[in-house]
N, C-alpha and C positions, 0 to 999 in steps of 0.2 A: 407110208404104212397105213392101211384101212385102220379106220375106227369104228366102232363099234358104238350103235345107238339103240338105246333101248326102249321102246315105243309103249307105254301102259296108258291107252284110253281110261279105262277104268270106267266109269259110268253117266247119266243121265245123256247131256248135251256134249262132255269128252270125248266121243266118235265122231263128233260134227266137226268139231276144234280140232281134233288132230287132224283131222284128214287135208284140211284147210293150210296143216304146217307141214304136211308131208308133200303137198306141191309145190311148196317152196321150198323144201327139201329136195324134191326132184329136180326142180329148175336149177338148183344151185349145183347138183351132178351133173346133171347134163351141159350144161351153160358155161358153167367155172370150175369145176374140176374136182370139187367138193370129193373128196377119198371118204367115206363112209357108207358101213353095211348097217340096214336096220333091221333090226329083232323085235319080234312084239311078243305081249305078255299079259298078266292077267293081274288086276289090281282091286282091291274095291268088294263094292256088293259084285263086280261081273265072278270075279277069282270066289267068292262066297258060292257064289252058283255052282261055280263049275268043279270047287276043288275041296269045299266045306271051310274055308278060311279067307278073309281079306288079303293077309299077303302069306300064299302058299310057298313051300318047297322050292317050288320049280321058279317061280319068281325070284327067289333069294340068290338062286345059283345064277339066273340070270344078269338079276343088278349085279351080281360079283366079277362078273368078266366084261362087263359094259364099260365104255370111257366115260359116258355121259347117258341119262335118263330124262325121259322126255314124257310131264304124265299130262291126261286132261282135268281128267274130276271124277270125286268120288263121291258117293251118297245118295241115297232116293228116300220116298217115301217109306215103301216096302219094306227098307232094312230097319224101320225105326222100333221094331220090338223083337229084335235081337238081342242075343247077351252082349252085354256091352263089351266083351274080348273081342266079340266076331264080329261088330259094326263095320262098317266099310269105313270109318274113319282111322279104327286102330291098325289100318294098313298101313296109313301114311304116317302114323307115328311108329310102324312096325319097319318101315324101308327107312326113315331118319334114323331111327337108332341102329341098326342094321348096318347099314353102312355110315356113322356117325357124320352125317351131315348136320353140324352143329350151327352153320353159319350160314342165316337166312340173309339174303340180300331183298327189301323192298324198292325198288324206286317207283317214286312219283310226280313223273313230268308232265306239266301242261302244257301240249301241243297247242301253239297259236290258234289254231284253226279250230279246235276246239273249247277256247274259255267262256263260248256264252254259255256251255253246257253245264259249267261248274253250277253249286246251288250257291256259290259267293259271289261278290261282284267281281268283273275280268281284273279290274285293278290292284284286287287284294291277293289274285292265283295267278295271275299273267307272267309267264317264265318260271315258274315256281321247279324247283328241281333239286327232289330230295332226294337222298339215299338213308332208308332206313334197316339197319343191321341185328338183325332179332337173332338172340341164340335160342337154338330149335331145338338141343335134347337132353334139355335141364329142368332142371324148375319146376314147378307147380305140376305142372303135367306127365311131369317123369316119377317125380317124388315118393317116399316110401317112410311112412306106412300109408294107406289112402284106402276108404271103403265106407259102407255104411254099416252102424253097432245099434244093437239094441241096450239103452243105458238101464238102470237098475229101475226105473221108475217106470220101465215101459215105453219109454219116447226112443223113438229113430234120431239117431246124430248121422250126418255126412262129414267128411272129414280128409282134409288132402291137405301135402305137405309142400315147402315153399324150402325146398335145399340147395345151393351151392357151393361146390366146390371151388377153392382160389383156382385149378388148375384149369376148370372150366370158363370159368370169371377170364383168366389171364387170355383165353384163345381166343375167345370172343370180341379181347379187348383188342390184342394183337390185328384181328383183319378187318375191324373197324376204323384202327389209327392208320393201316396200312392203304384202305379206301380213300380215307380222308386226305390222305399224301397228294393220292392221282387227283384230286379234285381240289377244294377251297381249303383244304388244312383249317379245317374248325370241324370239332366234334361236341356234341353232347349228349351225355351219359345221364341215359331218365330209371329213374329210379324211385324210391319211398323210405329212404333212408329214420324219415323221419319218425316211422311208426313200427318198422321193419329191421330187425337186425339182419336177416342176410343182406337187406342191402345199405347198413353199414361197409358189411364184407365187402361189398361189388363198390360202394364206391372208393376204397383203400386201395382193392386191389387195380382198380382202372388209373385211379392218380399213379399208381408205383411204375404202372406199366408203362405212360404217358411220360413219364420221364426219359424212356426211349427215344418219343417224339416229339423233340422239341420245338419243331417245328410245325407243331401240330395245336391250335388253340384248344384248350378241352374246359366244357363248361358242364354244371352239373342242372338240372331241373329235377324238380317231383311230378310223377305221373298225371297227377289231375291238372298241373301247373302248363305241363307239356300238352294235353290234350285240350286246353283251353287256348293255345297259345296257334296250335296248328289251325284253329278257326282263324282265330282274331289277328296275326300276322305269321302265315306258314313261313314263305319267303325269308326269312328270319334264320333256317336251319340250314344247315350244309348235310351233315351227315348226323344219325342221331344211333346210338346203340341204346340196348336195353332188354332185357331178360325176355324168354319165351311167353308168360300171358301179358304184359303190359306190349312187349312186341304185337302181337296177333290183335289186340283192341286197336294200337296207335297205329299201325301200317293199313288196317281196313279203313281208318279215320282218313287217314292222309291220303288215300285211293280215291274217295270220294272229293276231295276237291280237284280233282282231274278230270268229272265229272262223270267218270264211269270203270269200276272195278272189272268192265269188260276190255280195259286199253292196257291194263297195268299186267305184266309179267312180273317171276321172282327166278330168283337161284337159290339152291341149298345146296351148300359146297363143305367138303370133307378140308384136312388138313394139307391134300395135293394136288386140291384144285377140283378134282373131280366132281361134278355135280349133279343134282335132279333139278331140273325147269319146270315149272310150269303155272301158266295162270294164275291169279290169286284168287279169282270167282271159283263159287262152287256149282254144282249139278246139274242147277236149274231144270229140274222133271218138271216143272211148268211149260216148260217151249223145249222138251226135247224132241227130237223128229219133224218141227218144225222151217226148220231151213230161218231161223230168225235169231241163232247166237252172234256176238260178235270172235270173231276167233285172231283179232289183231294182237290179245294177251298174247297168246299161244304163240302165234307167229313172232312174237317180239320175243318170248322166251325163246326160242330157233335160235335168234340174235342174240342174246346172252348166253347160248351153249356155245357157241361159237365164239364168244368174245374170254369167258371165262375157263371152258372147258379144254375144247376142243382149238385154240392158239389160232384162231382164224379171223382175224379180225379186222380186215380187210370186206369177208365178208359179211362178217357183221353188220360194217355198215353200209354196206348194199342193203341187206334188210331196213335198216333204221331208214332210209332214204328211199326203198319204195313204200313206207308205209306212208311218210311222210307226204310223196306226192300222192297218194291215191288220196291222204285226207285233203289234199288241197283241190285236188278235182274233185270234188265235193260231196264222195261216198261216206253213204252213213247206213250202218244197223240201227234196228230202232234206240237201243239203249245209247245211244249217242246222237241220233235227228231229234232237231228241233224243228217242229211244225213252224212253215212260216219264213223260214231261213231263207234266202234266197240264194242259189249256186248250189243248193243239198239235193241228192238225192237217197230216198233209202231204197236201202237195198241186201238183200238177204245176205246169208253166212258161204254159201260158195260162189256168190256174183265179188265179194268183197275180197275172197280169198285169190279166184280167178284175173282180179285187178292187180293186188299186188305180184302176182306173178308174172302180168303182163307188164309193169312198171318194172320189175326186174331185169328182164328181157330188151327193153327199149334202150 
């Protein structure tokens, strides 16, 4: 049966990156028999332009019959003095809760071939292979009441709320012990219990749930405790969960010793699996039109639609294994060449793209 994929560039350097994953999308119909039709759509400040909203109508009815959604990036300069409804960012928080994609998957692997790029030493990131598990439509960000008040005195207060619910707590908790199964069975649950009652709640509710998994080691950390800790020994972690802003801080942290948030893809997966991929980097209107993004996220996200969405996981990793060999034959975008290196070549966002398709292929 065709599946259905849903294609939202959305903005800045996201036309450059999808397109990069759509010839690995192609190669993989034409080549291996990939059953999928793709739909494209409109996301972002582009859907602002075109429809008067980040995530329009038409878009919603889209992501509703899609198996899997596939975005680049959203954001630019231009939309920065918008009403903050209409930003191109409250797209992406408008398609997560929309189709309640609560369950963000971070991973961040260091590819051998890239640990001089790390800003840590190779000994301290070398094999390093996290999965970090953000819940994406709760929390601080979702929260209610939130705005800015004029108090009695005249001063401006800003003001946003830190809610959850056990039932949200428990799903979270659920497909993080369930990640931790397929891999080292060790979880830790980062949190701020200590200053924070909701996340009293979050860590009651995660031990209860953990009794599920016994087989499942589960330790708990404090957020600043955890974010020190991913410097000074990442390798330490297997799997870590942890609510939607402490997620979004520690998984950009953890990106960065991989040596570059242009390598790292994500998943946001619903409660049947279904998901949206893409990228963890944002916009970049600094080098858009440039022919200079790295679009390997992208591509690897392809790999994770496939592996989580769409039950194809065979070629999966075909993807994971021609990216693999193109870093070993020693292509590099700039945000991953190191001047100097010997066996590196750089090379632009569709010579990069055009290699893993031909590594595909071989």
């Amino acid at each position: 049966m065709t599946q259905i994929i849903l294609v939202l560039p959305g903005d800045g350097i996201g036309k450059e990156i999808i397109a990069e994953a759509i010839k690995v999308i192609d190669a993989l119909k034409s080549d291996f028999g990939l059953d999928v039709e793709i739909t494209n759509g409109l996301i972002g400040g582009a859907a602002y332009d075109a429809e008067g909203h980040p995530y329009p109508p038409s878009t919603q009815a889209q992501a509703k019959v899609a198996d899997a959604i596939l975005l680049g990036a959203v954001g630019g300069y231009q939309y920065d003095d918008l009403p903050r409804d209409v930003r191109p960012e409250r797209g992406l928080l408008g398609i997560r809760a929309d189709l309640e994609l609560f369950s963000n998957l971070r991973p961040a692997i260091l590819n051998e071939e890239l640990a001089g790029a790390s800003s840590l030493k190779a000994e301290v990131v070398a094999g390093l292979d996290i999965m970090i598990v953000r819940e994406l439509t709760g929390g601080i960000y979702f929260g209610e009441p939130r705005g800015i008040r004029t108090l009695d005195n005249g001063e401006k207060q800003g003001y946003n709320t830190l809610v959850y619910k056990e039932s949200e707590i428990e799903r979270i908790a659920h497909s993080a012990f369930k990640i931790a199964m397929k891999r080292d069975k060790r979880l830790c649950s980062v949190g701020k219990s200590n200053v924070l009652e909701v996340m009293e709640l979050w860590d009651e509710v995660v031990e209860r749930v953990g009794k599920e998994y016994p087989e499942v080691e589960l330790s708990h950390m404090y957020v600043d405790n955890a974010a020190m800790q991913l410097v000074k020994a990442p390798k330490q972690f297997d799997v870590m969960v942890t609510g939607n802003m402490f997620g979004d801080i520690l998984s950009d942290a953890a990106a960065m010793l991989t040596g570059s948030i242009g390598m790292l893809p994500s998943a946001s997966l619903d409660k049947k699996g279904k998901g949206m991929y893409e990228p963890i980097h944002g916009s970049a209107p600094d080098i858009e039109g440039k022919n200079l993004a790295n679009p390997l996220a992208t591509i690897m996200s392809v790999s994770m639609m496939l592996r989580y969405s769409l039950n194809q996981e065979s070629l999966a990793q075909k993807i994971d294994s021609a990216v693999e060999t193109v870093l070993k034959q020693g292509l590099r975008t700039a945000d991953i060449y190191v001047d100097g290196v010997a066996g590196t070549t750089l090379v632009s966002t569709s010579e990069i793209g055009d290699a893993v398709v031909a590594a595909l292929k071989s």
